[in-house]
N, C-alpha and C positions, 0 to 999 in steps of 0.2 A: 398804062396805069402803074401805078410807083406800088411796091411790095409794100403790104400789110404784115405790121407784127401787132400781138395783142398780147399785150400785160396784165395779168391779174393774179392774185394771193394763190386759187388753184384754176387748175386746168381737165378738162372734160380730153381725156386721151381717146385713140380710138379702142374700138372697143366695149368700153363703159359706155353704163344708162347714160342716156344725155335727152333726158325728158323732159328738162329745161330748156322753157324757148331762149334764155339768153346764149348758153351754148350752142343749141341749133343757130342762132341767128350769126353769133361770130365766126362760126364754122362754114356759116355760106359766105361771109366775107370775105374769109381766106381765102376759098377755094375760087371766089370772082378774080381774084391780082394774084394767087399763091402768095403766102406766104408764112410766116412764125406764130408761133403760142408760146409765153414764155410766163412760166411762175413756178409758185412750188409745187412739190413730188407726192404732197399729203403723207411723206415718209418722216419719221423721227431719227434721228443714227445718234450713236455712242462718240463718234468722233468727229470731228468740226464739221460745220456746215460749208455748201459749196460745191459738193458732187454732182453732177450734173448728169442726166439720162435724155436720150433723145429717142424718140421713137417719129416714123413720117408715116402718111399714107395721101398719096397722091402729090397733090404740089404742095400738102404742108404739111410744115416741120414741128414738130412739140418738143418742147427741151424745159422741163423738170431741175430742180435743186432740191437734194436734203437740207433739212433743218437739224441741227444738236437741239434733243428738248430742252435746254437751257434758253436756247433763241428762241425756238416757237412759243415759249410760257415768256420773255418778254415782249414779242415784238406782236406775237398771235393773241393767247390766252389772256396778257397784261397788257397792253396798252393799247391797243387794236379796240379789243373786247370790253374791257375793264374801264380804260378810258374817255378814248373817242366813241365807244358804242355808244355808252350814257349823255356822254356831251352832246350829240348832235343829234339825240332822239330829244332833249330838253329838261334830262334828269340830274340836274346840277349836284342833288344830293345824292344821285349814285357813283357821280364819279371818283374815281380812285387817284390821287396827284402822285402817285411815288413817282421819285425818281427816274429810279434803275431802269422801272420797265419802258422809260420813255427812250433810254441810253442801247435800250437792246431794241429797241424798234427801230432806232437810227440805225444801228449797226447792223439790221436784215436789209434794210434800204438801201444802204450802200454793197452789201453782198450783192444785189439785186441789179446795183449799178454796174460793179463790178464785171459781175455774172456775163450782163448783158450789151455793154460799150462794145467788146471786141464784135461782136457779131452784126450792127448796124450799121446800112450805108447812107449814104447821103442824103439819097432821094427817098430812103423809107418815108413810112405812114407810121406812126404810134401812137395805139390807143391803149392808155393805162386805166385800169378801174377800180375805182371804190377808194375809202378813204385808206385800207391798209397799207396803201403806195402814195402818199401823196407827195413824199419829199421829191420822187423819184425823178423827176423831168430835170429838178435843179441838179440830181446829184449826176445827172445824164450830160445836161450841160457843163460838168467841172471839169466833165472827161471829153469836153470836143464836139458833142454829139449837138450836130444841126440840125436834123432833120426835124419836118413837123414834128411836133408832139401834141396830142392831146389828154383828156380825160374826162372820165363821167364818174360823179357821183350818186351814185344810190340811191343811199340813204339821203334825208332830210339837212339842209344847211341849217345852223342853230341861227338864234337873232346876234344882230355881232355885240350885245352886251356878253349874250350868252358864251359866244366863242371866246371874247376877250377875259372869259375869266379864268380858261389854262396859263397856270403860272408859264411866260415865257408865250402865250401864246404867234405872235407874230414873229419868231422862229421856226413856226410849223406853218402856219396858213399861208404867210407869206413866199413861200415855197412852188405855190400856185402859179405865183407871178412868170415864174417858169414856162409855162405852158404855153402856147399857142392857141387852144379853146380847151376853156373851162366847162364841162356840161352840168345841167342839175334837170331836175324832176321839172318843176313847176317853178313859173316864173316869179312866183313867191319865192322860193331857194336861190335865185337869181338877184331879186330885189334887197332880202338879207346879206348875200354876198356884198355886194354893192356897196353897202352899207361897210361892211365889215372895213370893205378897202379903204372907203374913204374915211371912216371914224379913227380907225385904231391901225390900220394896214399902211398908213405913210403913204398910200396913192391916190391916182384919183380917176372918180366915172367922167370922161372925154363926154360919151352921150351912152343912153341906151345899150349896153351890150359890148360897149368898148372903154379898156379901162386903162390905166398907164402907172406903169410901178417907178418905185422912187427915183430909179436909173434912170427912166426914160423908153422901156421899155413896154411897146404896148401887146396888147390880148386883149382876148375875146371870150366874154362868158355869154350864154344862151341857155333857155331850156327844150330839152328833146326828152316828153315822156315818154317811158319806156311803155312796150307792149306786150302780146302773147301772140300767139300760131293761131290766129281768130279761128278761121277756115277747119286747122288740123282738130282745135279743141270742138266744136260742135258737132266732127264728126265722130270725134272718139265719143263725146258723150251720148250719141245718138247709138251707136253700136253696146256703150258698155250697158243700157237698160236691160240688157239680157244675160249679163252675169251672174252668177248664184251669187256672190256678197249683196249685188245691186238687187236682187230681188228678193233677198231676205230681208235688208231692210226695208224696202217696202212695204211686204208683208206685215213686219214687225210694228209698224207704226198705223196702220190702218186701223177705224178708218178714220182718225186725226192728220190734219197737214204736219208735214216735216219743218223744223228750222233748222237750217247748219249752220257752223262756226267752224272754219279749218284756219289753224293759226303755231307756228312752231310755239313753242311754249317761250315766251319770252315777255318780260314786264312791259314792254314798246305796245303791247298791243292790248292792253286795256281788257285782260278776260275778267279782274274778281269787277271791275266796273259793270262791264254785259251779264254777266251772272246775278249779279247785282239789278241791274237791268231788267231782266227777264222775270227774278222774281217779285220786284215791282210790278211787272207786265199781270202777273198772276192774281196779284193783291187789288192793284187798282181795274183790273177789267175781270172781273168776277163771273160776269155774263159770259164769257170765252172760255172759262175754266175748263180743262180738259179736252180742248180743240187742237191744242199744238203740243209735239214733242220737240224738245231741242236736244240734237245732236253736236257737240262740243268736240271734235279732235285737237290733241294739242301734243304734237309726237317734242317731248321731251330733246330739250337742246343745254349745252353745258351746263350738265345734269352736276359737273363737280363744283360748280361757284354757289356761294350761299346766297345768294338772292336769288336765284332760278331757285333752287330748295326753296327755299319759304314759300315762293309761289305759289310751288306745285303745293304746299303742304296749305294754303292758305284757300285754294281751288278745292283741295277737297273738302276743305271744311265747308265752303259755303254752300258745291254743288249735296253735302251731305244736310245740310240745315234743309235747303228749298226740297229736298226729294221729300224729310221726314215732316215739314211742314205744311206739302200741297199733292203728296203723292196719294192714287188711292190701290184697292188692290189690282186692278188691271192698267195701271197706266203710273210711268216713271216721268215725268214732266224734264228730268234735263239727266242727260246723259252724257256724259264724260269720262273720253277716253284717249289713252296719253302712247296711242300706236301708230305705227306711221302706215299706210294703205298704199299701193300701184297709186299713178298717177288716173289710167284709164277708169280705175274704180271712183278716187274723188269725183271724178267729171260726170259718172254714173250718177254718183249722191248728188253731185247739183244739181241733176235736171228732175232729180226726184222731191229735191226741197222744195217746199213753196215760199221759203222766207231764207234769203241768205243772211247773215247779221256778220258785216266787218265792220268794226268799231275800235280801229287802234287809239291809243293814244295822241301815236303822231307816227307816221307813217310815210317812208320817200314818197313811196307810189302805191304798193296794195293790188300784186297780182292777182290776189284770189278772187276779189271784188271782177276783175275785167273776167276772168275764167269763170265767174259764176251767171254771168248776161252772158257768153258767147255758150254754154252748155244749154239754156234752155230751149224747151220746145217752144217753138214758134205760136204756135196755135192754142197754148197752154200756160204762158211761161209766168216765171213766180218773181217775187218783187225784192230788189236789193235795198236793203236798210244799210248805209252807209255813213262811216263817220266826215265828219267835215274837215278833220284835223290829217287825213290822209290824203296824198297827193290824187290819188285817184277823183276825188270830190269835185278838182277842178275841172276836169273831163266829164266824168258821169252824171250832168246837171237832171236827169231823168230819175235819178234814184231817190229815196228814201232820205235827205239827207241828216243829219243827227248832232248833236252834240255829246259827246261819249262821257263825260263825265254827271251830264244830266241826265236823270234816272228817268224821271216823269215823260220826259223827252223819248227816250228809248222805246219806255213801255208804249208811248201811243204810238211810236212808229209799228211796232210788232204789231200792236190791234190793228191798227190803218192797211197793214200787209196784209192780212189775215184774213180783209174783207172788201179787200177792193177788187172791185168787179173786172170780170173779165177782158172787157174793153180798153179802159183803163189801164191794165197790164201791157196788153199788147200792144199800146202805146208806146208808152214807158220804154219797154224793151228793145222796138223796132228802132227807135232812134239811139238810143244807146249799142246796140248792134250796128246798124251802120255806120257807126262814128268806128266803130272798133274793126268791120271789115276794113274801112280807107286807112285806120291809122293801126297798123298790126307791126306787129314786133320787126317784118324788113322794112317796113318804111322807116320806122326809128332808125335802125342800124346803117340804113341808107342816107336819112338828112343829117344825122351826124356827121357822116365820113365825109359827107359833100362839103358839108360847112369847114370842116378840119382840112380839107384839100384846099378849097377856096382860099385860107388863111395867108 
């Protein structure tokens, strides 16, 4: 089997939490062929970027680059963030066109290239991820580099009107053409792409899933939804019920059902909409009043950009209107809180909800949603309200599904959750569970690598 190397923005060294199934699961890839991890160091330095740290344990190798915060605030903070986040979550009016920060995102990419040409052989395997690296395969191929390459996207592919409206756009996307297999979420992000290439990208879709750039060069896009540690999360959450956090709140919410909401704080995921949401839930199902608490986590993420500000400052007005509107003296109807928790405790709090509520915006995939069906109790389990707009929707046909900007919608999903019978549930869940036993985070990292090898 030909050496695996994996490219991404950062790297899960050993040592560090790695309570993420995505770094467990590339970590077993490695350790199947040995071999590379390469990205940056999560360090800033005062003098140029390009120092390089290696650390190994077993048959692989982690090798690290500093960034000069001049580069990470173009290539990370500004254009990464600032730009491509909003474009290809479908927030046209967030994105940022400067220039510069598009000029310093080039210029980590080719550090990147750089960095990494000397150290590939032939017969590698490369899988690069997310959109922070996209030029990367082409800038791989200036310097000689044959070997497979792949990549997986994340996040959500926009529709190619959307993508075509970065000035220049088909200087970046086109970039892709590069690659050997393109990955996305959902075969919707597949279908858009498609589009992208044939409308405005100078190529064209051969058939289904093969595509041919203006050279003559063909590739391969597909979608491979990503997963979680089905197995490892049902048991953590089965163990964490007996934690003093996990059974505080318990306690604290009794005897009212729990709803939770776990979401970094980020405009992508539609929180003043579900607040929104919920307290319509309050207004139009009157007869419930005082049956549910919703518990809100939303651990603050670039807390320095001003649209994350207004956010957060925008969440607390509303969750402060619904509390002084529907609260009474022994019961707070929604609670919001902007700390981040152990992973084994969230899993606690899932199997303690009776109501999960993820309703992004628009969402690649929407681990929380799979982490919140794989934490229930079997014999109890509580019903996921899901939005339709997140990649997960297309998987979890058992849940709740929603439309996140309709309110009315929302609220009857909460009451429909809230009262559906036992039987019912355990329906619901058992099928969605077993989808997520056969299809768990190594089968993903498995039919990707198959398909990238196949190429």
């Amino acid at each position: 089997m030909s050496r695996l190397v994996v490219v991404s923005n950062r790297v899960a060294l050993p040592g560090e939490n790695r309570a993420g199934g995505l770094a467990v699961a590339l970590e077993a890839a490695l350790q199947e062929s040995g071999g590379l991890w390469f990205g940056w160091s999560g360090k800033t330095v005062r003098e140029a970027s390009g120092a390089l740290h290696e650390a190994q344990e077993g048959d692989i190798r982690y090798l690290t680059m500093d960034l000069s915060r001049a580069d990470l605030d173009a290539y990370y903070n500004g254009f990464s963030n600032r730009t491509l986040w909003p474009l290809l979550h479908f927030r046209l009016d967030l994105v940022d066109y400067d220039r510069e920060t598009r000029g310093g995102y080039g210029a980590v990419n080719v550090l990147f290239a750089d960095r990494l040409a000397p150290l590939l052989r032939e017969d590698d395997t490369v899988w690069i991820h997310d959109y922070h690296l996209i030029p990367l395969a082409s800038l791989l191929r200036e310097r000689g580099i044959g070997c497979r390459i792949g990549f997986f996207l994340h996040v959500p592919m926009p529709s190619a009107d959307m993508a075509a409206a970065l000035p220049d756009h088909a200087r970046l996307f086109s970039t892709l053409y590069a690659y050997d297999l393109v990955g996305f979420q959902t075969l919707r992000d597949v279908e858009r792409f498609q589009d992208y290439v044939r409308l405005f990208g100078g190529g064209r879709v051969l058939e289904e899933g093969v595509l041919e750039a203006p050279d003559g060069h063909r590739f391969r896009a597909a979608a491979f939804p990503i997963s979680i540690d089905t197995r490892r999360i049902a048991d953590q959450a089965r163990q964490a019920v007996t934690k003093p956090t996990v059974r505080l709140l318990r306690e604290s919410v009794k005897p009212r059902q729990l709803v939770i909401g776990v979401d970094r704080l980020d405009y992508s995921k539609g929180l003043p909409e579900r607040f929104r949401g919920f307290e319509r839930y309050l207004a139009r199902h009157a007869d419930q009043k005082g049956g549910l608490t919703y518990l809100q986590i939303a651990p603050i993420s670039r807390g320095e950009v001003s649209e994350y500000q207004l956010l957060r400052s925008e969440l607390e007005r509303i969750a402060g209107h619904v509390n002084g509107q529907h609260a009474a003296p022994d019961w707070t109807p929604l609670r919001y809180v902007n700390r981040n928790f152990a992973h084994t405790t969230l899993t606690g709090f899932y199997r303690t909800a009776r109501i999960g509520l993820v309703t992004p915006l628009r969402d690649g995939m929407n681990l929380v949603a799979k982490e919140f069906v794989a934490a229930q109790d079997p014999e109890d389990p509580g019903v996921l309200v899901l939005s339709q707009l997140a990649g997960a929707a297309y998987e979890m046909r058992e849940a709740l599904l929603v439309n996140p900007y309709d309110l009315d919608g929302v609220a009857d999903a909460i009451a429909t959750a809230a009262h559906m019978p036992r039987q019912q549930r355990i329906e619901r869940w058992r099928a969605m569970m077993d989808y997520l036993r056969e299809n768990d985070i190594d089968a993903w990292r498995r039919r990707y690598l198959a398909a990238l090898r196949a190429t």
